[in-house]
Backbone of each chain as ProteinMPNN parsed JSONL, in Angstrom:
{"seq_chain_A": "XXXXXXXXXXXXXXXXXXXXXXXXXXXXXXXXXXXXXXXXXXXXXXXXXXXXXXXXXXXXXXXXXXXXXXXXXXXXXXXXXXXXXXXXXXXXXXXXXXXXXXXXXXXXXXXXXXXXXXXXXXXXXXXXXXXXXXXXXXXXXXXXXXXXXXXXXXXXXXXXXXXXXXXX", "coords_chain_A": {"N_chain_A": [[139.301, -166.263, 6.583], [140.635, -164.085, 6.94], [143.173, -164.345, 5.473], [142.354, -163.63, 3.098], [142.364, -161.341, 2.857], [144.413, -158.481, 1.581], [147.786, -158.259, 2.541], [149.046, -155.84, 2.881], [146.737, -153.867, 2.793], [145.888, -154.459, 5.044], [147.497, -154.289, 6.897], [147.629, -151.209, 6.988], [145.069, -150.438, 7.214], [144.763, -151.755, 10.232], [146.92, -150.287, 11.054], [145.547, -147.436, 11.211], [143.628, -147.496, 12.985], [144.435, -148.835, 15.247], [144.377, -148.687, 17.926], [141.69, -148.764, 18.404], [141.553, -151.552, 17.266], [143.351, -153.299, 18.673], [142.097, -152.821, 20.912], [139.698, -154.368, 20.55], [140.794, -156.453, 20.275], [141.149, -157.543, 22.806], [139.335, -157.144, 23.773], [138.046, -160.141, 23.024], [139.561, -162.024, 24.384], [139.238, -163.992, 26.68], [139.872, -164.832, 30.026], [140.475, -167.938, 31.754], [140.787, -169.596, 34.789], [142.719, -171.491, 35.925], [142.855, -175.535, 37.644], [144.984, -174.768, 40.783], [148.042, -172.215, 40.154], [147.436, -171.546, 37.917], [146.199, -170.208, 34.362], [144.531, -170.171, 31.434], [144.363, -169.099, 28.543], [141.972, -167.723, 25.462], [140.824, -167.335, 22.252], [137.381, -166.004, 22.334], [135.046, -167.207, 20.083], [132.757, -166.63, 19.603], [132.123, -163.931, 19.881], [131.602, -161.416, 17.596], [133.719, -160.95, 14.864], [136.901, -158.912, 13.76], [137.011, -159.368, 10.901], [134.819, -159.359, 8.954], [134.095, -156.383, 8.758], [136.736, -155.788, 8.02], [136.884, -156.646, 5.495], [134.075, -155.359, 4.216], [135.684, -152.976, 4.381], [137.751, -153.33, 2.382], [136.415, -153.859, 0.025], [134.66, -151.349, -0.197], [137.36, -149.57, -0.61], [137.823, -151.076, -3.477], [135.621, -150.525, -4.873], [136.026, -147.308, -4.804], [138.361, -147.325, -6.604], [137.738, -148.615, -8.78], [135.758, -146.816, -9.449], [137.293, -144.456, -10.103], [139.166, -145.22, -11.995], [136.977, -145.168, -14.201], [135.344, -146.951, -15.759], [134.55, -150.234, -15.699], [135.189, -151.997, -17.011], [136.824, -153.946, -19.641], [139.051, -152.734, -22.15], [138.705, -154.192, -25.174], [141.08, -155.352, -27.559], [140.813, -156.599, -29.461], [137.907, -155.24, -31.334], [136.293, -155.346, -33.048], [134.782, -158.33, -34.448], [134.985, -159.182, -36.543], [137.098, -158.487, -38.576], [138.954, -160.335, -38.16], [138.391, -162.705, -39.688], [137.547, -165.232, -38.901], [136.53, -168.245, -39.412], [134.071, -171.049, -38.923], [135.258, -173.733, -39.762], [137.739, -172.608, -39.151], [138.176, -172.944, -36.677], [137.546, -175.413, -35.855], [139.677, -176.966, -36.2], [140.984, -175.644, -33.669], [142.49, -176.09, -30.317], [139.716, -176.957, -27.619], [137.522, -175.868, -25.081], [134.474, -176.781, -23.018], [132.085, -174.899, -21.715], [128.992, -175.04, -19.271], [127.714, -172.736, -17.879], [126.275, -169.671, -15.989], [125.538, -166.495, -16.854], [124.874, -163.674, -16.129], [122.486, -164.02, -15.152], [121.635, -165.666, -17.081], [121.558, -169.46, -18.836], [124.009, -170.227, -20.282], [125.978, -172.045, -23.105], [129.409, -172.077, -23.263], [132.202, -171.78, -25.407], [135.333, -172.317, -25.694], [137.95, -171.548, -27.751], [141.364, -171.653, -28.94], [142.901, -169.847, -30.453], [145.986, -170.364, -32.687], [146.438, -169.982, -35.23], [146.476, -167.561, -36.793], [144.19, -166.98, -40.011], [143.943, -164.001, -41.25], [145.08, -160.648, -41.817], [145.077, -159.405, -39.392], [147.125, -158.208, -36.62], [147.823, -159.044, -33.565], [149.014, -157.544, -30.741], [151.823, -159.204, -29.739], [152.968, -160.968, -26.378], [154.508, -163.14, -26.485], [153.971, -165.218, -24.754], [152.326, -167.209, -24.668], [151.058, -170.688, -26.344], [149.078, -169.553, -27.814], [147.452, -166.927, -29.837], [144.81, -165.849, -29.513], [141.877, -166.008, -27.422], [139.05, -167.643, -28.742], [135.629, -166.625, -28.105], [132.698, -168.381, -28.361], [129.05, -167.752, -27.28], [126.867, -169.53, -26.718], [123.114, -168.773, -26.48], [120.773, -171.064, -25.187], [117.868, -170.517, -24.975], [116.793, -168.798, -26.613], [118.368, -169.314, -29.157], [120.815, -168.035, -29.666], [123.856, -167.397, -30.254], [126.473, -165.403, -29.093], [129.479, -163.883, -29.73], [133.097, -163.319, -28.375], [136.421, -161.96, -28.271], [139.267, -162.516, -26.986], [143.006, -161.6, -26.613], [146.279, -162.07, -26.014], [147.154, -159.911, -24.887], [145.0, -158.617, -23.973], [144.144, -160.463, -22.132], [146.541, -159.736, -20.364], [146.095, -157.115, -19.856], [144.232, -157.374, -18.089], [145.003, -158.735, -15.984], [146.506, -156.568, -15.218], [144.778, -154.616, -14.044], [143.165, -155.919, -12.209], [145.313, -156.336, -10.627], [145.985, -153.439, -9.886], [143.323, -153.083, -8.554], [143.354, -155.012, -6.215]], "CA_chain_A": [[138.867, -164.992, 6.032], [141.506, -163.599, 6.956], [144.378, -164.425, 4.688], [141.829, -163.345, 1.363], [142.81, -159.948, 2.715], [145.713, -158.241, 0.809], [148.175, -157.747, 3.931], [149.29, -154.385, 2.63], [145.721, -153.417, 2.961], [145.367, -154.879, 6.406], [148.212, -153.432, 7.712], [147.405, -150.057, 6.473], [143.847, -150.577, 8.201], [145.272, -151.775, 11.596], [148.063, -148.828, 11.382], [145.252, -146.633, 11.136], [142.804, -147.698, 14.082], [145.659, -149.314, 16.01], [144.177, -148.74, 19.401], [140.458, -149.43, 18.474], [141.282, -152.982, 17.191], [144.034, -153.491, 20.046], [141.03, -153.072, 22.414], [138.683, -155.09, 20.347], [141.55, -157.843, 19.863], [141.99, -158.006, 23.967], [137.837, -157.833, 24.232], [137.723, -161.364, 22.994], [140.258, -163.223, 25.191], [138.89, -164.807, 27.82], [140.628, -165.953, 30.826], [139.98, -169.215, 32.299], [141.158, -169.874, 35.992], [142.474, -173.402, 35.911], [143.262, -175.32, 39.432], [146.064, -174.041, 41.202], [147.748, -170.828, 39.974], [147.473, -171.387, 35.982], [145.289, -169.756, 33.333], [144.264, -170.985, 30.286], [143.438, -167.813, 27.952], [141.813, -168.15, 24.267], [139.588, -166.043, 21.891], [136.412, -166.594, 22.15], [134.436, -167.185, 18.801], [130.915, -166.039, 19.601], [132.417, -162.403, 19.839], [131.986, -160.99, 16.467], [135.488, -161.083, 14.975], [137.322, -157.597, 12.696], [137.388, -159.684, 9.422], [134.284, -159.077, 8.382], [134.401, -155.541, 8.675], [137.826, -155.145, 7.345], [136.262, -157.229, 3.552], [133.592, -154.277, 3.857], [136.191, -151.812, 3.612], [138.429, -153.241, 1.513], [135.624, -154.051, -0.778], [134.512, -149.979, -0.813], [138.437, -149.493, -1.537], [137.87, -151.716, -4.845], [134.83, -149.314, -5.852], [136.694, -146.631, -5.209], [139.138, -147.713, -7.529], [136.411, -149.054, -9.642], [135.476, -145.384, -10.131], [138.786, -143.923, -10.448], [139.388, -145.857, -13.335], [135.753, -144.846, -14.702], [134.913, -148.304, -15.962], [135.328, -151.522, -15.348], [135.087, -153.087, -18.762], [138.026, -154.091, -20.435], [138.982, -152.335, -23.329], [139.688, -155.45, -25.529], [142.229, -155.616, -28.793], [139.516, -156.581, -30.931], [137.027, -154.685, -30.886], [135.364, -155.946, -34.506], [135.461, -159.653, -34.64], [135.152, -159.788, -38.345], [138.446, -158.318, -39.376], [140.085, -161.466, -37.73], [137.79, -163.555, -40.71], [137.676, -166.587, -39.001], [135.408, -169.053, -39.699], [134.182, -171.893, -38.255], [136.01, -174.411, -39.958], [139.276, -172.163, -38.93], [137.764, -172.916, -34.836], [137.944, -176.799, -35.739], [141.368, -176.554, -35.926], [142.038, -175.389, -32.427], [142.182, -176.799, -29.11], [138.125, -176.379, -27.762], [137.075, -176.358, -24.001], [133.319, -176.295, -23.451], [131.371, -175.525, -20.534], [128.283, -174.618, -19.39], [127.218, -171.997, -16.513], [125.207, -168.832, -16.163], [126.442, -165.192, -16.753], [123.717, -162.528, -15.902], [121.216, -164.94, -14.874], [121.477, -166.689, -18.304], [122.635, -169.827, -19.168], [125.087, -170.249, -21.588], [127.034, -173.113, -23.112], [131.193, -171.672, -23.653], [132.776, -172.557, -26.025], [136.674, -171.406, -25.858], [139.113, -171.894, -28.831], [142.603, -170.809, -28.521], [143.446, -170.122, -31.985], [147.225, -169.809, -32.869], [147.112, -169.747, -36.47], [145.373, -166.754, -37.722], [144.481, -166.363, -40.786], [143.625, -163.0, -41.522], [145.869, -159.917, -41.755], [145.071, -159.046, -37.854], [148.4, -158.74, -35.762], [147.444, -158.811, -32.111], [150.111, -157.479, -30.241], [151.961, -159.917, -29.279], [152.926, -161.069, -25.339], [154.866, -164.142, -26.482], [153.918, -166.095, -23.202], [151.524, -168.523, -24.621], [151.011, -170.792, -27.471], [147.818, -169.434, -29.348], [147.256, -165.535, -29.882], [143.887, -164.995, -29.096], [140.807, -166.779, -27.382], [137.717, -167.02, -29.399], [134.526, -167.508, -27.208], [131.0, -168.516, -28.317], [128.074, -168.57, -25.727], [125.368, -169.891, -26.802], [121.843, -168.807, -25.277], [119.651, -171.995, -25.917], [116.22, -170.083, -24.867], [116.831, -167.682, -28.1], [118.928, -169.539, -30.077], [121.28, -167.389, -30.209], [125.65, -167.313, -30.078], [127.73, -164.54, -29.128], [131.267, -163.948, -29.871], [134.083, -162.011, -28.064], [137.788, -162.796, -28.774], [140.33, -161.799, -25.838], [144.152, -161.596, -27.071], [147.379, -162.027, -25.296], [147.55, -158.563, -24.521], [144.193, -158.144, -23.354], [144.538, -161.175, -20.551], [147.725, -158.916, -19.18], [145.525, -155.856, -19.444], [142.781, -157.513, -17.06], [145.734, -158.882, -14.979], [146.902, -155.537, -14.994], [144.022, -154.283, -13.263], [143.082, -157.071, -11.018], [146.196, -155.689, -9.404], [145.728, -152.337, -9.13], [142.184, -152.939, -7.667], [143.537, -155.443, -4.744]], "C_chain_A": [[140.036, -164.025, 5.947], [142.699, -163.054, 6.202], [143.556, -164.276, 3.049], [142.462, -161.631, 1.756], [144.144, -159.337, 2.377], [146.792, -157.589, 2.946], [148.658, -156.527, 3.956], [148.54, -153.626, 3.261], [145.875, -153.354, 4.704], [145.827, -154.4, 7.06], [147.977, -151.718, 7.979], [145.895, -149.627, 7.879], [144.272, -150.393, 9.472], [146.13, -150.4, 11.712], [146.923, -147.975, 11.632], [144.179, -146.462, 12.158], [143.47, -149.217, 14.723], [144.577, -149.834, 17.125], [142.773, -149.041, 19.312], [140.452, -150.996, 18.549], [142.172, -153.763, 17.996], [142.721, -153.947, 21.035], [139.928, -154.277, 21.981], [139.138, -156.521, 20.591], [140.919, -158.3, 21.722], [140.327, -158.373, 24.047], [137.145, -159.514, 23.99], [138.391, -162.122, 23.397], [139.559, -163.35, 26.277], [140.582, -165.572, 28.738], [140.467, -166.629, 32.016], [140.964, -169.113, 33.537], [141.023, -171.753, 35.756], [143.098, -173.742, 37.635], [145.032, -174.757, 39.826], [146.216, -172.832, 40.294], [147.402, -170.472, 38.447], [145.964, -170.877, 35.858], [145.514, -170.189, 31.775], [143.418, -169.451, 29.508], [143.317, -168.258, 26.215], [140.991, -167.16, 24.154], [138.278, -166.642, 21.752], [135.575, -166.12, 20.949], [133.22, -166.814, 18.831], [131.239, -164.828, 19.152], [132.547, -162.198, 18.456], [133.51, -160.459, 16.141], [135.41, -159.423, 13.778], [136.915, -158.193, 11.205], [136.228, -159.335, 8.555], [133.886, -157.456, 8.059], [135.745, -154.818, 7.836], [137.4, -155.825, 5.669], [135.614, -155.911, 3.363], [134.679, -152.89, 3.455], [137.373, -152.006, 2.739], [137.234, -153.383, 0.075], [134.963, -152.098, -1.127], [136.047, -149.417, -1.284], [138.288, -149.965, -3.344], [136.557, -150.462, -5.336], [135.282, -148.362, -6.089], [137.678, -146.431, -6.779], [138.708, -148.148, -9.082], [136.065, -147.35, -10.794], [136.361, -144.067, -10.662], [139.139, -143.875, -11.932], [138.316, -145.192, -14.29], [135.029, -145.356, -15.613], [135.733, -149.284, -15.484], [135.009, -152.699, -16.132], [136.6, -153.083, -19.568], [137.973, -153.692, -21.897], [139.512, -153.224, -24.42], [139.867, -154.93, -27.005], [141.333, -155.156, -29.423], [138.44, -156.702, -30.989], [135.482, -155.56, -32.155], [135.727, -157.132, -34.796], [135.342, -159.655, -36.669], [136.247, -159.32, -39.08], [139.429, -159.441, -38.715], [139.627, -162.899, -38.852], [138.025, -164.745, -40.339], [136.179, -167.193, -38.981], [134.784, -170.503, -39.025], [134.759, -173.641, -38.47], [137.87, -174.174, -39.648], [139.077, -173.332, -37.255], [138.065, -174.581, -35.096], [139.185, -177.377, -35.733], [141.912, -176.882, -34.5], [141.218, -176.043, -31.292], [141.097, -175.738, -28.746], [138.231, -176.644, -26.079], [135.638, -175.671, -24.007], [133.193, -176.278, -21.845], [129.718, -174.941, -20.271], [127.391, -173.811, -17.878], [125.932, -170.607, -17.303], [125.791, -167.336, -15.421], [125.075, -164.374, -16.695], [122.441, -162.971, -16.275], [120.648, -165.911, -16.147], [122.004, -167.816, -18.322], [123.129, -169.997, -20.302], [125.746, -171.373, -21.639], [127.899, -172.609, -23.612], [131.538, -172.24, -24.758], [134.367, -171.613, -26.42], [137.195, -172.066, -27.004], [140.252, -170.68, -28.7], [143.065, -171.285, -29.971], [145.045, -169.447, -32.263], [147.553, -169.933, -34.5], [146.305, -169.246, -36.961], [145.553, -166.678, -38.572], [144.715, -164.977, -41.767], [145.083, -162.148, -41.404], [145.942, -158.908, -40.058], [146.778, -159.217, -37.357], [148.222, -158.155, -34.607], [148.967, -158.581, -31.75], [150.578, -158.708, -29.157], [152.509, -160.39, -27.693], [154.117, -161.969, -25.333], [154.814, -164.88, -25.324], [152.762, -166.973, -23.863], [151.55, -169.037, -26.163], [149.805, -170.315, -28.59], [147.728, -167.919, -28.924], [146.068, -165.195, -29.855], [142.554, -166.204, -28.632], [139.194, -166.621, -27.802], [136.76, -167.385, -28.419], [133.222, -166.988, -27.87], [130.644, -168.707, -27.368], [127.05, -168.355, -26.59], [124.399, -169.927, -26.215], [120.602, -169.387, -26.035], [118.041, -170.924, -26.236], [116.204, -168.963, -26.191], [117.273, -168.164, -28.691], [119.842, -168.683, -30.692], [122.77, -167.573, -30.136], [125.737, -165.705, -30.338], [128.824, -164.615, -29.044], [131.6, -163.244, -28.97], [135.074, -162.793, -28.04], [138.869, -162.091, -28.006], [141.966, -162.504, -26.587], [144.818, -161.774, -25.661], [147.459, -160.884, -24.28], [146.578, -158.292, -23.484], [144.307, -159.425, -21.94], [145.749, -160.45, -19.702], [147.102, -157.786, -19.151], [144.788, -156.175, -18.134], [143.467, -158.422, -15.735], [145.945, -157.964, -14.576], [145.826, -154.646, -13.601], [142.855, -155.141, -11.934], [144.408, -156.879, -9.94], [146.225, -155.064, -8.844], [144.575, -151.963, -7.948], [142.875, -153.966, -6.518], [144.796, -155.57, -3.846]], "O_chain_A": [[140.286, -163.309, 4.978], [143.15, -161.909, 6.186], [144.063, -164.724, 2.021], [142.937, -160.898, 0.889], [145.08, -159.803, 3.027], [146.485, -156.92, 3.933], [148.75, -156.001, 5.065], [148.952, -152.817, 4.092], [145.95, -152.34, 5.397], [145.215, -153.88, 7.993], [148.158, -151.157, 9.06], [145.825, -148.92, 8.884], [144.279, -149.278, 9.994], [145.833, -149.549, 12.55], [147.226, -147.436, 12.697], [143.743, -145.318, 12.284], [143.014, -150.356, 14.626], [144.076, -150.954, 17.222], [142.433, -149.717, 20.283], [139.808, -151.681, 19.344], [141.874, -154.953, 18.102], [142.474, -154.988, 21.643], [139.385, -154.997, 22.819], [138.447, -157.48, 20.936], [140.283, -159.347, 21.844], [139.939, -159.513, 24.301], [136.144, -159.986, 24.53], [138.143, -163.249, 22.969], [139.342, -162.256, 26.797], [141.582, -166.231, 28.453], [140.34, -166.096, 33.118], [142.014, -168.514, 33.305], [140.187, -172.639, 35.583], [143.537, -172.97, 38.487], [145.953, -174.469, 39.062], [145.259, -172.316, 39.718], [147.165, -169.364, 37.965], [144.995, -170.962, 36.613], [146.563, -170.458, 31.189], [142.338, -168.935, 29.796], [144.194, -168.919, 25.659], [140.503, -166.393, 24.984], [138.095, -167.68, 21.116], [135.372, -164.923, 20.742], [132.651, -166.702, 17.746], [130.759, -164.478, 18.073], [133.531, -162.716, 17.929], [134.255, -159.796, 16.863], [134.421, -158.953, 13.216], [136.495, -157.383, 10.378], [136.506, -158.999, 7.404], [133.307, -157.303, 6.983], [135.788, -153.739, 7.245], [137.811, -155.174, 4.709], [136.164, -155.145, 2.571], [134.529, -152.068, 2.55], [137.999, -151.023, 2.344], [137.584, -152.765, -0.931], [134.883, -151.714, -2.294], [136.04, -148.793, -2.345], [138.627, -149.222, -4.265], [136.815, -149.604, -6.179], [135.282, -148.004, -7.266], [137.599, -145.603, -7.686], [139.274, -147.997, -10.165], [136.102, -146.995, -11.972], [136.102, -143.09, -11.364], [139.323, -142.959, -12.734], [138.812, -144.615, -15.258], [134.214, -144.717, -16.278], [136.891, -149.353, -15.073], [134.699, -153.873, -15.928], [137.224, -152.094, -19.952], [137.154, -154.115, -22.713], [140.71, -153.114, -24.68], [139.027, -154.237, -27.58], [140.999, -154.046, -29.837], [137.799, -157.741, -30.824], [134.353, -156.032, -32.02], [136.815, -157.307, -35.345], [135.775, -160.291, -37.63], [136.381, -159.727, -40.234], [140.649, -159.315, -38.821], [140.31, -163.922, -38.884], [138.621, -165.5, -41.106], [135.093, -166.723, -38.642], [135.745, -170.988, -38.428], [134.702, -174.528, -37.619], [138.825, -174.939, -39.78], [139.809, -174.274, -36.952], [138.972, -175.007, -34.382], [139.471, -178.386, -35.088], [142.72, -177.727, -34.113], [140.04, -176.386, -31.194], [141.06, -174.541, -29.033], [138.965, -177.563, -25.715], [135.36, -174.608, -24.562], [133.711, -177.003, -20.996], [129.244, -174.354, -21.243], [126.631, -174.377, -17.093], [125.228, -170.526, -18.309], [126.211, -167.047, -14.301], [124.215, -164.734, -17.499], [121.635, -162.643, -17.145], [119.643, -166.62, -16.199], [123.139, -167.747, -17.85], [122.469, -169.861, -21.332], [126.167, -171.887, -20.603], [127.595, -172.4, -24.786], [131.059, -173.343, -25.022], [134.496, -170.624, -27.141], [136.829, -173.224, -27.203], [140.183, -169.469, -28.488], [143.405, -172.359, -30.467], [145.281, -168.251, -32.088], [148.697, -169.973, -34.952], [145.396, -169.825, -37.555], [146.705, -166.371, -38.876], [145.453, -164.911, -42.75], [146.097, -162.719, -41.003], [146.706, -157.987, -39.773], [147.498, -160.162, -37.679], [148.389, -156.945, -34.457], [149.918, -159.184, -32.248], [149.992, -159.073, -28.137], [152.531, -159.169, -27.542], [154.878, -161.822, -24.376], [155.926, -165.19, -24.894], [152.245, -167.576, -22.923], [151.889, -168.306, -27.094], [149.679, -170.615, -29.777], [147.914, -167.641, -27.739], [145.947, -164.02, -30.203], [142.293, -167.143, -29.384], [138.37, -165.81, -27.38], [136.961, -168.442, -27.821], [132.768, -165.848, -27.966], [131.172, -169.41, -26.506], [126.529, -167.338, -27.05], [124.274, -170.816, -25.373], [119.825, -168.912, -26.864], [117.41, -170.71, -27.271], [115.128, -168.414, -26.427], [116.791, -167.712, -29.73], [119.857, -168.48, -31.906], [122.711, -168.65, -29.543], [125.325, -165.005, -31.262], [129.331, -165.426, -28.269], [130.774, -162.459, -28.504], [134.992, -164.009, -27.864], [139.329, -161.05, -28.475], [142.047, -163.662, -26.998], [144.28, -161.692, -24.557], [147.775, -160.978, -23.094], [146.895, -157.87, -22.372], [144.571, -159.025, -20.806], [145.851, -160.616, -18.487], [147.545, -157.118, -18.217], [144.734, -155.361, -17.212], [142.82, -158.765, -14.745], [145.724, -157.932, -13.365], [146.219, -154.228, -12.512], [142.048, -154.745, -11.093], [144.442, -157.211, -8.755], [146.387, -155.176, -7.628], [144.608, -151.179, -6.999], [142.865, -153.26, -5.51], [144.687, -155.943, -2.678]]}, "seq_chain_B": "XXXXXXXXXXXXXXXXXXXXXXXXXXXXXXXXXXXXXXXXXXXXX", "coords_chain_B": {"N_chain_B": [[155.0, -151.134, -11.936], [154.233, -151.997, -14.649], [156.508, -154.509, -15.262], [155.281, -155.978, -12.754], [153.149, -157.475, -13.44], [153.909, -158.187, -15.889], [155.523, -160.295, -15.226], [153.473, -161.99, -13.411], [152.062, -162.62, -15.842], [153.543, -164.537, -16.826], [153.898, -166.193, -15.18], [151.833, -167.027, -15.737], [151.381, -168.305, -17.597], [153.486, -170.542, -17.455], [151.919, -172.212, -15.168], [148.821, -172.007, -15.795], [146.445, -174.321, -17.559], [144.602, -174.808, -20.238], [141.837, -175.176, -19.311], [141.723, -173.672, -17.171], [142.304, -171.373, -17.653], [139.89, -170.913, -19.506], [138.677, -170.571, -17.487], [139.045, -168.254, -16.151], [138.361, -166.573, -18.058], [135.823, -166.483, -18.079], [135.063, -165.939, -15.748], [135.444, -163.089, -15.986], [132.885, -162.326, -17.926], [130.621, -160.921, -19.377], [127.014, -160.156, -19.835], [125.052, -158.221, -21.503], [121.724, -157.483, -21.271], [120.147, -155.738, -22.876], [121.425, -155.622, -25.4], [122.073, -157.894, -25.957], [124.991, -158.622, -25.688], [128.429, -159.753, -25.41], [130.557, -159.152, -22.701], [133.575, -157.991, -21.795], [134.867, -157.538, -18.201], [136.122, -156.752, -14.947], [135.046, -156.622, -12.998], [133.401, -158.523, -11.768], [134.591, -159.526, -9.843]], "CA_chain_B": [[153.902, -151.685, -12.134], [154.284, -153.158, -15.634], [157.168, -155.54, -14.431], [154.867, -156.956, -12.007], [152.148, -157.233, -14.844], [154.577, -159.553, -16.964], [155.767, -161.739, -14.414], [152.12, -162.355, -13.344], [151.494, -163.642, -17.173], [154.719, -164.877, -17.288], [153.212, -167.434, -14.376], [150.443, -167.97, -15.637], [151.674, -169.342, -18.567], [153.992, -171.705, -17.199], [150.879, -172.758, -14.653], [147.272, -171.945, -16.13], [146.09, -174.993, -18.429], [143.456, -174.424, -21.185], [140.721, -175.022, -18.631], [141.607, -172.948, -16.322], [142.149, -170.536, -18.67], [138.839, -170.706, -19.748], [137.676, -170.498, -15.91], [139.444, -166.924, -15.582], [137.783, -165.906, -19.086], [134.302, -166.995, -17.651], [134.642, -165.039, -14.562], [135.422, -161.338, -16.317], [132.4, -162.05, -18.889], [129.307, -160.319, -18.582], [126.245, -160.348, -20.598], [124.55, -156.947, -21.717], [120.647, -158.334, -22.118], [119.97, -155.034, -24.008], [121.979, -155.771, -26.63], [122.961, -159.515, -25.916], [126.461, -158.763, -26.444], [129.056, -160.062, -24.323], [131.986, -158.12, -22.495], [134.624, -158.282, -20.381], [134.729, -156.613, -17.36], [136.468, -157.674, -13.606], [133.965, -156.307, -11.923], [132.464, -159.763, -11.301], [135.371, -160.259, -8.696]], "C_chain_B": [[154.061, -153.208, -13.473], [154.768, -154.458, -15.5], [156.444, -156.584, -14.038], [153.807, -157.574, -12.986], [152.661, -158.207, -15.654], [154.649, -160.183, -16.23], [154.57, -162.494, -13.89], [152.026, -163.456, -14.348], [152.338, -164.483, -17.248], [154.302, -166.488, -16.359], [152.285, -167.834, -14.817], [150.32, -168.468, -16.831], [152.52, -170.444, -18.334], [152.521, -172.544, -16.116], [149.282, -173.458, -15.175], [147.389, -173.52, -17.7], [144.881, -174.102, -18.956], [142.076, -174.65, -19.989], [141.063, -174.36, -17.784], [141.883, -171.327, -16.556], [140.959, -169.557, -18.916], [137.636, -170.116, -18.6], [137.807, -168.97, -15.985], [138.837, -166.41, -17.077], [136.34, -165.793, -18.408], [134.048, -166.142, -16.681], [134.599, -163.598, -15.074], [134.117, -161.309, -17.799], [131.155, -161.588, -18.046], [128.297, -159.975, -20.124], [125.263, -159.229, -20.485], [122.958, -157.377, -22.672], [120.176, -157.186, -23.321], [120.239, -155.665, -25.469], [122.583, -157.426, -26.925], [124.32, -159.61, -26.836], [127.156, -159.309, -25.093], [130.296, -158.894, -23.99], [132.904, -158.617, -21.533], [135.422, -157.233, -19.379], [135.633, -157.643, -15.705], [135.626, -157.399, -12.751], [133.54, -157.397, -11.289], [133.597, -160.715, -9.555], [135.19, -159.77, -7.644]], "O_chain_B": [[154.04, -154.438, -13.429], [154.037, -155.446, -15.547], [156.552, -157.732, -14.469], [154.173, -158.745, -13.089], [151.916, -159.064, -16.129], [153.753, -161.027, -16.25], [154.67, -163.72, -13.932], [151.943, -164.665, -14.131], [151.945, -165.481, -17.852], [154.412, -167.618, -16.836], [151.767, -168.896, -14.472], [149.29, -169.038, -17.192], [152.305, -171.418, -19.057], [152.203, -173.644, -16.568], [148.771, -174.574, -15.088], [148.264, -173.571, -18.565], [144.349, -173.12, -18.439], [141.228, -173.789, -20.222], [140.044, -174.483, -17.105], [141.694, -170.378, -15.795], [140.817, -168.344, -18.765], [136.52, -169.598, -18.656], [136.759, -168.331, -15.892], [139.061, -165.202, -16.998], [135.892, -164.649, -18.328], [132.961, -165.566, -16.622], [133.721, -162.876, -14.602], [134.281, -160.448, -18.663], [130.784, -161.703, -16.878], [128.767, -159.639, -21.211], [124.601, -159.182, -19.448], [122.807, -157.537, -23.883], [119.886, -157.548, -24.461], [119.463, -156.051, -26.344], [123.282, -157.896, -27.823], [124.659, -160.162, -27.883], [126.625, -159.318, -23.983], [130.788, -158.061, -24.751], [132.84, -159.513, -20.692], [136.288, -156.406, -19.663], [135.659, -158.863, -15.546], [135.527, -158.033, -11.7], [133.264, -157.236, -10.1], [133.475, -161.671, -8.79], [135.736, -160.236, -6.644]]}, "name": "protein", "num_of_chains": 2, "seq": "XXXXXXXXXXXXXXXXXXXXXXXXXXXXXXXXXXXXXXXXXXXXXXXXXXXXXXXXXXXXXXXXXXXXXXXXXXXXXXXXXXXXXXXXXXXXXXXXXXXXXXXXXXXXXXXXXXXXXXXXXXXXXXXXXXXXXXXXXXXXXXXXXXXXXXXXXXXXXXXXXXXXXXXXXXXXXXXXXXXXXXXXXXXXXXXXXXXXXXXXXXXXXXXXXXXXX"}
């Protein structure tokens, strides 16, 4: 559990209730009397441990931050998929990965395409770090019959890196 | 900030394959039943 926590954070934490979690640390050693004059000391694991407490407050940090910001939707490239005019004979083209899970209790079957040869007059800003300039994604929701689009660019995967940083 | 921001992508284009790609698309989507549109959001992390 431990090592999911950013150590910046952690440190920050500990610096700041030093002497509480000092005392809490020492409240879970145990020490064993072995024969003659030795001791045998360890933590004992029953004792509720800090880590789960320190997720809770790094986790109200991330809302914070959450609300700072004053969404937490990515503002992506392209906003109107139809000025990128692709079609679905463009999508046969490009390398496809499919899968199939469940996004807000729906499921959905994916369908990514990483299209690097647009045709349209679109020019996503470019990143040059990968080979295709923008990922198209259908999800298909069988129980309606329906597909939705959204089409994340270069740019926009370093935007939503971007802030996957700042929040942890 | 930025800096760190490229070199990030900058890894994760020599690393990330197309499926795993697709994994880190999958996790920031989110499905608005109102309007059954999709979005992308990190919230989901």
């Amino acid at each position: 559990m431990i090592d999911m926590i950013d150590l910046k954070s952690l440190t920050a934490i500990l610096a700041d209730k030093k002497e509480e979690y000092s005392a809490r640390l020492l409240e879970r050693l145990v020490l064993q009397k072995l024969p003659g004059d030795k001791f045998y000391i360890y933590f004992d694991k029953d004792i509720d441990s800090i880590s789960e407490e320190l997720q809770a407050m790094q986790r109200k940090r991330f809302d914070e931050l959450v609300v700072q910001n004053g969404s937490d939707q990515l503002k992506l490239e392209i906003e109107d998929l139809a000025q990128l005019e692709v079609s679905k004979a463009d999508l046969l083209d490009c390398p496809k990965r499919n899968i199939v899970t469940v996004i807000g209790q729906r499921p959905l079957k994916i369908s990514c395409y990483f299209i690097s040869n647009l045709r349209s007059n679109f020019k996503a800003k470019s990143q040059n770090m990968f080979d295709w300039q923008l990922i198209y994604i259908d999800a298909y929701l069988h129980s309606q019959d329906l597909t939705m689009s959204i089409a994340l660019t270069e740019h926009d995967l370093v935007s939503l890196v971007k802030m996957l940083k700042e929040v942890t | 900030m930025g800096e760190q921001v490229i070199d990030t992508a900058q890894v994760l284009h020599k690393d990330l394959t197309h499926n795993q790609l697709m994994n880190l698309v999958i996790d920031v989507l989110s499905l608005d039943p109102e309007t059954n549109t999709l979005h992308a959001s990190f919230s989901n992390f």
